[in-house]
C-alpha positions in Angstrom: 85.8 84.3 45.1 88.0 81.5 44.7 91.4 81.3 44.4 91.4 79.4 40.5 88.9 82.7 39.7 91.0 85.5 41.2 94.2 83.8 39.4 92.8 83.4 35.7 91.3 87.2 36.2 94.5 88.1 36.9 96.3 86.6 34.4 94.1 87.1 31.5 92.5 90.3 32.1 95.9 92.4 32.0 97.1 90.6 28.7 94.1 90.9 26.4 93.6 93.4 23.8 89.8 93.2 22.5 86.6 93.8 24.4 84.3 91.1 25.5 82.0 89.9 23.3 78.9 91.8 23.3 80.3 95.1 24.0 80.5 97.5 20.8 83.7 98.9 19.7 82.4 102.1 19.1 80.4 103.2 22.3 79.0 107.0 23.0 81.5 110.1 23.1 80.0 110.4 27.0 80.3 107.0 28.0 84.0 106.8 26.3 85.0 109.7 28.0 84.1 108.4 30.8 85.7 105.1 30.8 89.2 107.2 29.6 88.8 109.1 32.4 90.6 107.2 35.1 90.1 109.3 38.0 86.4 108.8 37.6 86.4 105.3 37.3 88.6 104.7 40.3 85.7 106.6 42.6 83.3 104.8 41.1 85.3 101.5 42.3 85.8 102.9 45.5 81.5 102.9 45.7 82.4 98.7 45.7 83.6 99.3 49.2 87.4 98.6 49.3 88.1 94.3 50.2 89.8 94.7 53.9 90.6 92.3 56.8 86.8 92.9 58.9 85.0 91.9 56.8 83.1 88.4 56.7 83.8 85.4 54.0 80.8 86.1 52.6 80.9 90.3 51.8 84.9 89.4 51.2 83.1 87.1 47.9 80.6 88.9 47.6 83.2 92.2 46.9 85.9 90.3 45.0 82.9 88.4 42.3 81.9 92.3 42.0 85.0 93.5 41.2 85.7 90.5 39.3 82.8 91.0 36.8 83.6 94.6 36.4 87.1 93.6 35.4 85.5 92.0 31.9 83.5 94.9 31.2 86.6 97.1 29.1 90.1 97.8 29.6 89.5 100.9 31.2 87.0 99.5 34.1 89.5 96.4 34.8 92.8 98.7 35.3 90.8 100.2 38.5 88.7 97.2 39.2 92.4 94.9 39.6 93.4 97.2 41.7 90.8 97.3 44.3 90.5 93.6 43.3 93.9 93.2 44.6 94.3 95.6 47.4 93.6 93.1 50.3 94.8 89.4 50.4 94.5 87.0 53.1 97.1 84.5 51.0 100.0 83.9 49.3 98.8 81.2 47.3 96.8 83.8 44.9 99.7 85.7 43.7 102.3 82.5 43.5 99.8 80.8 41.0 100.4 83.7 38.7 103.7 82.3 38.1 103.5 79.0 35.8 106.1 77.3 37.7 104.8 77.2 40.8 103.2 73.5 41.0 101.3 71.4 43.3 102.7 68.1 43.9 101.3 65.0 44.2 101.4 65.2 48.3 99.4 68.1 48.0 102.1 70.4 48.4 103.3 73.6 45.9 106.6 74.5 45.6 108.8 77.2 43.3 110.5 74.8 40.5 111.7 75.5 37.2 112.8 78.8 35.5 110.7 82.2 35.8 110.8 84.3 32.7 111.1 88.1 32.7 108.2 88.5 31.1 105.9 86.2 34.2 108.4 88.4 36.7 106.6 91.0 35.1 103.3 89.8 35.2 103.7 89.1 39.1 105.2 92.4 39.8 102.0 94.2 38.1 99.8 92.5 40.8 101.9 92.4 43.6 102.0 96.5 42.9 98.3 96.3 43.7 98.6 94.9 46.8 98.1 97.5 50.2 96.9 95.1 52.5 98.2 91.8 53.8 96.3 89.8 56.6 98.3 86.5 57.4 95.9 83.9 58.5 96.7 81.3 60.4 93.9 79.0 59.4 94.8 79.4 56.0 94.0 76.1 54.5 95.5 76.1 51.0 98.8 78.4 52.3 100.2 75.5 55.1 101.2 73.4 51.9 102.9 75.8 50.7 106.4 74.6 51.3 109.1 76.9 53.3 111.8 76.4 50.5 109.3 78.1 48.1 109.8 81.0 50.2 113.5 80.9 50.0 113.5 80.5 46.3 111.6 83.7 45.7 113.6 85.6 48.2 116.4 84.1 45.5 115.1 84.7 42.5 113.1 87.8 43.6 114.5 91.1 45.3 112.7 92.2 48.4 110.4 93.2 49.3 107.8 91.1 47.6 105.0 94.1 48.1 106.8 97.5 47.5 103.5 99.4 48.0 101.7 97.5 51.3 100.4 100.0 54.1 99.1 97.0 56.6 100.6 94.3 57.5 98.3 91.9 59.6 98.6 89.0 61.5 95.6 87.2 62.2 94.4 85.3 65.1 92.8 81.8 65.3 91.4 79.1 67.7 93.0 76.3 65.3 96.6 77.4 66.1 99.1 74.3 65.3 102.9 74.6 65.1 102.9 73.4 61.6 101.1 76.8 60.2 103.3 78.5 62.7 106.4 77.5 60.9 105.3 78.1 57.6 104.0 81.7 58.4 107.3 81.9 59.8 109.2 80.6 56.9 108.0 83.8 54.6 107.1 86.4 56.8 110.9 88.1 56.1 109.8 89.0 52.5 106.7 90.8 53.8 109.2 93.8 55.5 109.1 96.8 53.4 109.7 100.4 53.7 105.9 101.3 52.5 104.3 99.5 55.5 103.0 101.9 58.2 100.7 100.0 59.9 101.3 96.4 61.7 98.5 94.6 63.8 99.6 91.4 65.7 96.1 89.5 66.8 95.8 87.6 70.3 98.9 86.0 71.0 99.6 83.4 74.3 102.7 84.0 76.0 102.7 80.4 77.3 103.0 79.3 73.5 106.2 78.3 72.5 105.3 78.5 68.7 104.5 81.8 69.6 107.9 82.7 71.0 109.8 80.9 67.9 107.7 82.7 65.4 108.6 86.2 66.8 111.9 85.2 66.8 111.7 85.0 63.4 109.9 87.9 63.1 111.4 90.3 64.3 114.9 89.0 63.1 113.3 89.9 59.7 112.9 93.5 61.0 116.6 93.9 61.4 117.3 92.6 57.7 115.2 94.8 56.3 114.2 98.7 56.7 110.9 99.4 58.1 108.8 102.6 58.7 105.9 101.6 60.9 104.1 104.2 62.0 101.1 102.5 63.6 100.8 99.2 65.9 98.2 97.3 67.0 99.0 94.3 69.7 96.4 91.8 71.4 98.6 89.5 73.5 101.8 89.0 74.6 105.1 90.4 72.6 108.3 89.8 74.5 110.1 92.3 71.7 109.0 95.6 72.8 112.7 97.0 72.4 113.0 95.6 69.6 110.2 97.2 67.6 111.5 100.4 69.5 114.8 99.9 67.6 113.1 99.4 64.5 109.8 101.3 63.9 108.9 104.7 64.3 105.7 104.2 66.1 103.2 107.6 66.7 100.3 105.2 67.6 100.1 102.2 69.6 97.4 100.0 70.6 97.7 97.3 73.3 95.1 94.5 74.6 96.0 92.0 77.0 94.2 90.1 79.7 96.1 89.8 83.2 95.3 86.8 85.5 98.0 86.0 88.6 101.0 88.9 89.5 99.0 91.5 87.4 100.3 93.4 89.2 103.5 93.1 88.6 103.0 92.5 84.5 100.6 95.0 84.0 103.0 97.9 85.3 106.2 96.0 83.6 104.3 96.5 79.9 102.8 99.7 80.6 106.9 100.7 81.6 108.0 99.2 78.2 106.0 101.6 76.3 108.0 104.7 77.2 111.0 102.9 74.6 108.4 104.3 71.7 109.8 108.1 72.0 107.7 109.5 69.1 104.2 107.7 70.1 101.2 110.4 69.9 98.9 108.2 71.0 98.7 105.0 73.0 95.1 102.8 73.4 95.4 100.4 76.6 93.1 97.8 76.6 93.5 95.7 79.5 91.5 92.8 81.7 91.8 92.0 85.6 90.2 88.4 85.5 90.9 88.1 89.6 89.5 91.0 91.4 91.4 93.3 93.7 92.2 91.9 96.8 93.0 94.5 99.7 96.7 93.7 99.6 96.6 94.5 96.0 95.5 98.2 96.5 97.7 98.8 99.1 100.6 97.4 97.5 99.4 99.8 94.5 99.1 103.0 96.4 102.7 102.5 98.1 104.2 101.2 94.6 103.1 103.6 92.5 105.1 107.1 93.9 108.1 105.2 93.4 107.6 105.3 89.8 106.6 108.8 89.9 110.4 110.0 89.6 112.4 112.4 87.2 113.8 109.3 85.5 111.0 109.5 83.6 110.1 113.4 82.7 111.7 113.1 79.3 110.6 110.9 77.8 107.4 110.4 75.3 107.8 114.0 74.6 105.5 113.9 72.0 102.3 111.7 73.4 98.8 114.0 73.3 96.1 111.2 73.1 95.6 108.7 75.7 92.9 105.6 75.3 92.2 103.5 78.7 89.7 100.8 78.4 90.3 98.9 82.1 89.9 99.4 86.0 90.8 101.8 88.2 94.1 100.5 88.4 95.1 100.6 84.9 94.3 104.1 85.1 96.7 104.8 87.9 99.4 102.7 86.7 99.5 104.6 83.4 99.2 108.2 84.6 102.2 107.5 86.8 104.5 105.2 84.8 103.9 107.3 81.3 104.7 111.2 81.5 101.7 113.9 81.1 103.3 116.5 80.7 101.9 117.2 77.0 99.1 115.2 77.3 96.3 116.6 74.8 92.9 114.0 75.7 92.6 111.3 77.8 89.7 108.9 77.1 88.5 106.3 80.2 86.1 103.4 79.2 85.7 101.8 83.1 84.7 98.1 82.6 84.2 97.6 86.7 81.8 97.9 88.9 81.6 100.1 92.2 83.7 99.1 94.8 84.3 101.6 98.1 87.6 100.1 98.5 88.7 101.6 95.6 88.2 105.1 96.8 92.2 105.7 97.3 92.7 104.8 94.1 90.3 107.3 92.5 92.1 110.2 94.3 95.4 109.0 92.9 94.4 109.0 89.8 92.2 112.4 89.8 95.1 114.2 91.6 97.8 112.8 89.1 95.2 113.8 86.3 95.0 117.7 87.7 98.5 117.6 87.2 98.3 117.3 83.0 98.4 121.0 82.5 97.7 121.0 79.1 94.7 118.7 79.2 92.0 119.6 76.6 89.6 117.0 76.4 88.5 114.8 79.5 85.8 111.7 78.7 84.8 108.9 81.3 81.9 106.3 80.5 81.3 103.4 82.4 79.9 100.2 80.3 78.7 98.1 83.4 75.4 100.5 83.3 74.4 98.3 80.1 74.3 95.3 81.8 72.8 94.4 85.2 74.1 97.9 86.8 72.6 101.4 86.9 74.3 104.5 87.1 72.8 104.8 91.4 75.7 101.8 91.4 78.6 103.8 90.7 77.6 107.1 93.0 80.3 107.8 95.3 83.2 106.6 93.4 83.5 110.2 92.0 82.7 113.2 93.9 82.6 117.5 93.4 86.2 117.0 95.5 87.6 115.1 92.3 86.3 117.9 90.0 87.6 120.4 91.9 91.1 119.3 91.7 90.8 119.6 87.5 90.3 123.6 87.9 94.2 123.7 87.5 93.6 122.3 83.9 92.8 126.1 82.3 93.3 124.6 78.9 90.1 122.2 79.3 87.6 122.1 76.3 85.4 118.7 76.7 84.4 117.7 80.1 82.4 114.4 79.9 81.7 112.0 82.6 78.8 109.2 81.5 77.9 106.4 83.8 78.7 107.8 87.2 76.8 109.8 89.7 79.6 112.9 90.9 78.5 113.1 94.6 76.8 116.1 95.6 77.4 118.1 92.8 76.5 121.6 93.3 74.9 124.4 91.1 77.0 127.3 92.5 80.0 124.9 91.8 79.3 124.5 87.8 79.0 128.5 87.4 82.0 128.9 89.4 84.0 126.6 87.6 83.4 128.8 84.2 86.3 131.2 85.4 88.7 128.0 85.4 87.4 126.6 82.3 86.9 129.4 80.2 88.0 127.4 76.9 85.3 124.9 77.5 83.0 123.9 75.2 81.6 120.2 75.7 79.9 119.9 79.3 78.0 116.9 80.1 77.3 115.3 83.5 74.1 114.1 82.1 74.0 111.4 85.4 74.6 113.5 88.2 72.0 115.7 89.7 72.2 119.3 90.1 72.0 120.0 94.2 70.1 123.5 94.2 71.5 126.8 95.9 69.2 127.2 98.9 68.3 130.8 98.6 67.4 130.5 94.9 64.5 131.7 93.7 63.2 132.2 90.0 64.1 136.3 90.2 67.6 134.4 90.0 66.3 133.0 86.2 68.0 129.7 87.1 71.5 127.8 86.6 71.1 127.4 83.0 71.0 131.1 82.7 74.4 131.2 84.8 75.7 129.0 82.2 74.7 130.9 79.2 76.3 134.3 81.1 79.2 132.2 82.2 80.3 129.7 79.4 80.9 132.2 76.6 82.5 129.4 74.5 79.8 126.5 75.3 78.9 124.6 72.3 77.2 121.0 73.8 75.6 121.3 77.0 74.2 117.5 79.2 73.4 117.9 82.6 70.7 117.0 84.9 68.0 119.1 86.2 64.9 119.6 87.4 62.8 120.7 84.5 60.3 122.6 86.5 62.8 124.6 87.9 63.5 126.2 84.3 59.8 127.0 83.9 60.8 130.3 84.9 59.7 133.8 83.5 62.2 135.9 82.0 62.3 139.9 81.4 62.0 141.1 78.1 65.1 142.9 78.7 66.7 140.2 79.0 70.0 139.4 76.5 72.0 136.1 76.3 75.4 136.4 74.2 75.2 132.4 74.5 76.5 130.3 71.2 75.6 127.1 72.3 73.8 124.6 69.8 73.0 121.3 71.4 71.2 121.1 74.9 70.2 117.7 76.7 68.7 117.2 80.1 68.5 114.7 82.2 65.5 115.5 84.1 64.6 114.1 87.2 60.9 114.0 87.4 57.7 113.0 85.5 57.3 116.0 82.5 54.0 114.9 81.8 52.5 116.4 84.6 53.2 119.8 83.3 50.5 122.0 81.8 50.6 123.4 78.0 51.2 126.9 79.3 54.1 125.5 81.7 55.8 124.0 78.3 55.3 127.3 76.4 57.0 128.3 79.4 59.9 126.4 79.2 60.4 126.0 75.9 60.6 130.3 75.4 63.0 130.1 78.4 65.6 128.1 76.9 65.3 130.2 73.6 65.8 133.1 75.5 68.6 131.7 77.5 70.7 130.2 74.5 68.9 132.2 71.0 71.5 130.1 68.9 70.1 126.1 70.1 70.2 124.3 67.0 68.7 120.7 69.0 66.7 120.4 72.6 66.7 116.7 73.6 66.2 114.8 76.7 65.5 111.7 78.0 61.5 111.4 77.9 62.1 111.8 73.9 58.6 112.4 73.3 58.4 115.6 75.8 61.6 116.8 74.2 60.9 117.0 70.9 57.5 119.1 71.8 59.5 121.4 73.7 62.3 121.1 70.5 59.2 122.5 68.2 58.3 125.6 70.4 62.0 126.4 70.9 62.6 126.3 67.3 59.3 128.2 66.1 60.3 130.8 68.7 63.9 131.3 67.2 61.4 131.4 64.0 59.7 133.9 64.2 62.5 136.2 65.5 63.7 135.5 62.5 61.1 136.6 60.4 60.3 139.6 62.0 58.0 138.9 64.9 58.1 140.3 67.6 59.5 138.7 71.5 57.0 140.7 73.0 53.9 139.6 71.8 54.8 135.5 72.8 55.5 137.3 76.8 52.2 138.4 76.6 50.0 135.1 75.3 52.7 133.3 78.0 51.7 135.7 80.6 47.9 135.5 80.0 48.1 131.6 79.9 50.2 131.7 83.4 
């Protein structure tokens, strides 16, 4: 939609009394209560899909000439199409053109001259209202010629802030970056900083800039002018103001991405230390890239630096923090869990973007040994994203090992225990029904990767480890592991009871299922019915052998049901044996 559009629907759509033409001035009783009923317009608006900074050029248009239409329908549809009309902007120059006296020159620049009336204060402050979303661009082409005394003439003529209602506060990035659009973002951002914003997001920034450094300056000087309640804080690059924001935001979530090069080392543990400033953060996501790869030095220097930080300077603070998001190497991992306090430490996500390397084995016992000490740790989840490109999981075996999951047993709060992408070495059935009198509270286990290593003395009197589960895991809800699916073929009493609850099984088997007979999948299929009488889904990875076995399971849990009886399915099984 174009600027000239979203300006004259602005401007005339909130001043006119009549309908369009072609519209009757007496419509239904149900279609006008409809339209008068503003609650049920607005949700019909917020079908549109609300305008907001991911989006494309083309659904951003494609939105706003919706909205725009609808506008003209009545007065009723254009009070709740403005506003979802106006919710997002990505410009100043929109909302400054709904004031007459702001003109473009001959130069091609627009500047604040003249008088403003009350009544086109008015008008601006209807729109401006609207506005819950502000994404500075730095590309913006129409918005550089915008000259910086405009800005100081509406911080004159205007009380701050300029948006009393705006929740996010973005600033965009762009490869085009000149010091020209710099200076001009600069020369307004102060009259952005208002009490209502909660979220900030600050895209790719270069610390080598020195645009960069002069626009923060700016910035943030604007933050000490004003009063600010950001809640929520999204960085990619480089922000030399960390104490800063500390001062003035109360941050519960933070979100950091920034790529190291030389001395990571050395930066990467001097940001992750700056966070512990942010005393009421909840949640931090740490997104960050290694472009040179460890050198021995670098480990060593890593596993003899990092107890130092390990001291009580650092037990009180981030009292609050529950939620954890790594997205990095090993390192990253180590770093955090000794430089920021666990102590109330909730969930701790790990998205590993490297590759298997032995070397790094001392690494992976610092960090699985710091991890067992996060006593309150409910929800554990590690996926590896190498495995999508030219990797497979056999690449990462080794790295973690029964050893590491040992150590967590101390965690007796632990709910969701999920490690994708990584083979745990020599995993052991005897070990996962152990475990259950650790993890009583568990209820998401899934080690789909890692093979099961059998008991030697088991036999099918022993009805299996799944059955060990089911007896074990009272609370189990989402069950992923690897197994042989022969081995579950097994017979089962019709004595037998299983107080099991859990709903969603998925095996990773570990041989060809087609070789098995019809009788040896009505064999299988009644034995995970009988081992968990509540499975809602049975999934695997040969998806076409799963969902037959899905069928018989769920026709089995059927006809108990419905009346049938157990008995008479043990005796066609038996006879087919």
């Amino acid at each position: 939609m174009s600027i000239a559009t979203r300006t004259t629907l602005g401007l005339n759509t909130s001043r006119s009394t009549s309908l369009p033409h072609g519209h009757t001035s007496n419509p239904s009783t149900s279609f006008s209560k409809f339209i008068l009923n503003q609650d049920v317009v607005d949700i019909v608006f917020q079908h549109f899909g609300d305008i907001h900074y991911s989006m494309s050029n083309l659904e951003r248009w494609k939105t706003r000439k919706a909205l725009a239409l609808a506008a003209r329908v009545c007065r009723p549809f254009s009070y709740a199409a403005l506003d979802h009309l106006w919710r997002y902007l990505d410009s100043w120059l929109p909302l400054l053109q709904l004031l007459p006296s702001f003109k473009q020159s001959m130069y091609y620049s627009y500047s604040l001259c003249g008088v403003v009336t009350d009544d086109e204060w008015a008008h601006f402050d209807a729109h401006a209202r609207r506005v819950r979303s502000f994404s500075v661009l730095w590309d913006d082409v129409n918005a550089k010629h915008i000259t910086p005394y405009t800005f100081i003439r509406l911080a004159q003529l205007h009380p701050a802030p300029i948006f009393p209602a705006l929740r996010l506060l973005r600033f965009s990035d762009s490869e085009n970056l000149n010091s020209r659009r710099l200076k001009h973002i600069a020369a307004g951002c102060f009259l952005l900083v208002s009490p209502a914003i909660k979220t900030l997001m600050i895209d790719k920034f270069d610390d080598d800039l020195t645009e960069h450094n002069e626009f923060f300056d700016a910035f943030f000087s604007s933050f000490m002018r004003g009063s600010t309640n950001i809640q929520d804080l999204t960085v990619d690059g480089c922000i030399p103001h960390w104490r800063t924001l500390a001062s003035f935001c109360n941050l519960t979530k933070l979100r950091f991405y920034k790529r190291f090069e030389q001395n990571w080392l050395v930066c990467l543990s001097m940001d992750i230390k700056s966070l512990r400033s942010f005393n009421n953060l909840t949640s931090i996501t740490i997104e960050a890239s290694i472009t040179d790869s460890y050198s021995p030095g670098d480990i060593q220097t890593l596993l003899h630096y990092v107890p130092a930080l390990n001291s009580s300077e650092c037990l009180d603070c981030l009292p609050h923090l529950q939620e954890i998001d790594l997205v990095g190497g090993v390192a990253l991992l180590v770093l955090v869990l000794y430089h920021i306090p666990s102590n109330n430490l909730k969930c701790i996500s790990i998205l590993c973007t490297e590759r298997f390397d032995r070397a790094l084995s001392p690494l992976w016992d610092q960090f699985f040994e710091q991890l067992s000490h996060c006593q309150y740790l409910r929800n554990i989840m590690m996926l590896n994203t190498m495995i999508h490109g030219s990797y497979t999981v056999s690449d990462f075996a080794g790295i973690i090992s029964q050893n590491h999951l040992q150590s967590l047993l101390k965690l007796n709060h632990l709910e969701v225990l999920l490690i994708k992408g990584y083979i745990v070495d020599n995993l052991h059935e005897a070990f996962i029904t152990q475990s259950a009198s650790s993890w009583s509270q568990l209820q998401f286990l899934a080690l789909p990767d890692s093979p099961l290593v059998p008991e030697v003395d088991s036999s099918p009197q022993q009805l299996g480890v799944l059955s060990h589960i089911a007896r074990n895991y009272l609370n189990l809800a989402v069950l992923k592991l690897s197994v042989n699916a022969m081995d579950l073929a097994i017979p089962i009493p019709s004595s037998y009871h299983s107080s099991s609850r859990l709903k969603n099984l998925f095996l990773s088997d570990r041989k060809d299922l087609r070789d098995l007979t019809e009788p040896q999948r009505q064999l299988l299929a009644r034995y995970l019915y009988r081992v968990f009488p509540s499975l809602e889904v049975v999934s695997g990875v040969q998806t076409e052998f799963w969902e037959e076995i899905n069928a018989m399971v769920q026709a089995y849990k059927a006809d108990t049901f419905s009346g049938a009886s157990i008995d008479h399915h043990d005796s066609i099984t038996s006879m087919s044996t």
